[in-house]
N, C-alpha and C positions, 0 to 999 in steps of 0.2 A: 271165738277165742280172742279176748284182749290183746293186747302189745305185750303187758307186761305180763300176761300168764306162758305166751310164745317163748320173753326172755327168759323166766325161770325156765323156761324146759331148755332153752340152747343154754345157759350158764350151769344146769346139770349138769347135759351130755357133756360138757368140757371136759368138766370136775371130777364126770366117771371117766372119760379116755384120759384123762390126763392121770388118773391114777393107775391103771390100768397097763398104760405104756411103760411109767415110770419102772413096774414093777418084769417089765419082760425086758427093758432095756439093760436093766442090770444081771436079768440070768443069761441072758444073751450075750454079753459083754465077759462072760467067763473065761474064756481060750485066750482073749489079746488081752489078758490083764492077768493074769497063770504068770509063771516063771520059764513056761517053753511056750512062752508066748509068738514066738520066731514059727514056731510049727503048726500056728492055726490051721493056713491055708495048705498045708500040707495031709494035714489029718481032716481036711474038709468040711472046716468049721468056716471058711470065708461068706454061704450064706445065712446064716446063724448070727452073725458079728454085722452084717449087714442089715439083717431084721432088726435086731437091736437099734441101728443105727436111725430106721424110718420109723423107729416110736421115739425114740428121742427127738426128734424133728417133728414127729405129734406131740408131743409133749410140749413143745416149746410153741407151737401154734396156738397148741389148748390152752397156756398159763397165760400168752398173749390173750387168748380170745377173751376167757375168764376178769381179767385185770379190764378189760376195755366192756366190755358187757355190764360190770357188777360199778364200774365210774360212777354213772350217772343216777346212780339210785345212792350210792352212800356217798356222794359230794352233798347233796341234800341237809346230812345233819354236819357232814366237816369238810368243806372241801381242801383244805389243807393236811389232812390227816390219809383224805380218798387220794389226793393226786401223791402223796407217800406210799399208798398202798399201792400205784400203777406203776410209779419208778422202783420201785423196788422188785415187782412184780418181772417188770422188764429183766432189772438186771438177775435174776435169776434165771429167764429165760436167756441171757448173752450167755451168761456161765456157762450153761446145756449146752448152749452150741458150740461154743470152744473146748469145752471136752469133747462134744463128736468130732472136731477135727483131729483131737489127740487121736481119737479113737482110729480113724480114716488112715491117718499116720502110721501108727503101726500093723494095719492090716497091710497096707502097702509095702512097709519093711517086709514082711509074712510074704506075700506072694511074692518079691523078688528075690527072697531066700530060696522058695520053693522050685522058681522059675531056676535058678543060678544064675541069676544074672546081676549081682553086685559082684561088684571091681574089688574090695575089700569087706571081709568080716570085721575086722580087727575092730571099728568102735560098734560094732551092731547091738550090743547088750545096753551097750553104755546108754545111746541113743533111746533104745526100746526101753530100759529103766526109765528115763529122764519121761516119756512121754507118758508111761504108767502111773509116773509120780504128777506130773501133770494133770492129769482125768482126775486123779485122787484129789489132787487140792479143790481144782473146779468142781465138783461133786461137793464139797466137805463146804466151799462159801456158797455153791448155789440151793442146791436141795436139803440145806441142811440150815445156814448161819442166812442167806438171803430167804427163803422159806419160812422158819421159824417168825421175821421180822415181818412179813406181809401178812401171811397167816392173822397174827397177832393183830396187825391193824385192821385187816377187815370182817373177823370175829368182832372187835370191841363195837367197831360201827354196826355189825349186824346187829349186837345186841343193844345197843342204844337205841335205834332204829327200830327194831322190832318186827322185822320183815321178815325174821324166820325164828323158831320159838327160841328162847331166851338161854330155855338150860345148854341146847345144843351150839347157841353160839359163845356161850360159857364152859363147855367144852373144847369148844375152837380154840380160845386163848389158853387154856392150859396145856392144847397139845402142840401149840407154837413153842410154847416153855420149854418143854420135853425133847424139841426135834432140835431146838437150838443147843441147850444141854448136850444135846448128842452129839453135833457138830462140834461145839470146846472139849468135848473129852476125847473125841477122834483128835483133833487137834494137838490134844497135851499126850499122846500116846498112851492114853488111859485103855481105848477100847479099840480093836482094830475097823475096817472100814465094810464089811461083811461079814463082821463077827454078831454072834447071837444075842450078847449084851445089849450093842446099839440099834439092832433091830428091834428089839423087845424095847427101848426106850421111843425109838423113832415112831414104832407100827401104827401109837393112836392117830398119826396125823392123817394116813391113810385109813384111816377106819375113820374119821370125822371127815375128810373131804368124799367119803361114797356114802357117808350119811346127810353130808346135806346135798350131794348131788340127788339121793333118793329123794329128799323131801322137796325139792325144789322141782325135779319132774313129776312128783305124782300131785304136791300141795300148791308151789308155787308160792310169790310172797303172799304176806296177810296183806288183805284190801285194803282194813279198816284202818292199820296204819301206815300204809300207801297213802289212801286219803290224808291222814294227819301230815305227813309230807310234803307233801304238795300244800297242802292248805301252809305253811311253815313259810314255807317259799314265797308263798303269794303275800304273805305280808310285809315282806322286804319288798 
């Protein structure tokens, strides 16, 4: 097995855990993002809120691991366009984790409710709002408005490139479109934030990142235009 047949299959596996996480992190995240949100750890969702929390933290390795795997094959045809796709890549993956601190935030509020051991109720809502409203906006730039932009950029490179079929990476950019879309209409109070609407706009992007994570573990890039790459290269 070549190097770069090895790469496709670790830049799969990402592609699938990373989509994979994304989606238990947020059913998981139900109880501290509820309106008795104060009563997770009482009603003994605390490890439930926790799970969520160590996919989100895969999630954020994955998107890292993805951005830094998939560099050095598409700086090839732009490397100004690829090192756009890893910064940006990155800051999606910051977002993720500043929301899991939100997250961490209020499960703690939660278990010192449950314990009685806060000195004062009196701003605990206020608090627990602010920090719900927080995960929300981080969720809405990262997985949605910084997503949609990286997506996009390393779609157009795959398909320039040709290292994985064309119509699928022609797919990728329209479901960058679609997820960003969904983030400005979350945005402008169009669509709520786990409402059916924005799901149904957002889904392709996860249905395109476990179609090329399939094609990329089972095909791997095309050689022939591997070759043509490198040969590119060599004449600079």
């Amino acid at each position: 097995m070549t190097q770069d047949r090895m790469n496709g299959i670790i830049i799969g596996i990402f592609y699938f855990v990373a989509a994979v996480t994304s989606v238990i992190a947020v059913i998981s995240y139900e109880p501290v993002l509820s309106e008795q949100w104060y009563m997770s750890v009482a009603n003994g969702f605390k490890t439930k809120v926790l799970l969520g929390v160590i996919n989100d933290l895969l999630l954020v390795l994955t998107a890292v691991g993805t951005a830094v795997m998939l560099f050095p094959y598409l700086r090839r045809w732009n490397e100004h366009l690829a090192l756009g796709h890893l910064c940006f890549r990155f800051m999606e993956a910051v977002l993720i984790a500043i929301g899991v601190v939100s997250i961490l935030g209020l499960l703690q509020l939660s278990i010192h409710y449950e314990a009685n051991s806060l000195t004062s109720e009196e701003n605990l809502h206020e608090i627990g709002y602010m920090l719900q409203a927080f995960h929300r906006w981080t969720s809405m730039l990262g997985p949605n408005f910084m997503l949609g932009i990286n997506t996009a950029l390393y779609s157009y490179l795959l398909f320039r490139t040709g290292l994985v079929p064309r119509p699928l990476a022609l797919f990728g950019m329209i479901t960058a479109v679609l997820v960003f879309i969904a983030g400005l209409l979350e945005m402008f109070g169009i669509v709520e934030p786990l409402s059916a609407a924005k799901g149904f706009i957002a889904l392709p992007v996860g249905i395109y990142e476990l179609s090329l994570a399939a094609w990329l573990i089972v095909k791997g890039f095309h050689k022939q235009n591997l070759k043509k790459l490198r040969a590119k290269i060599e004449l600079y």
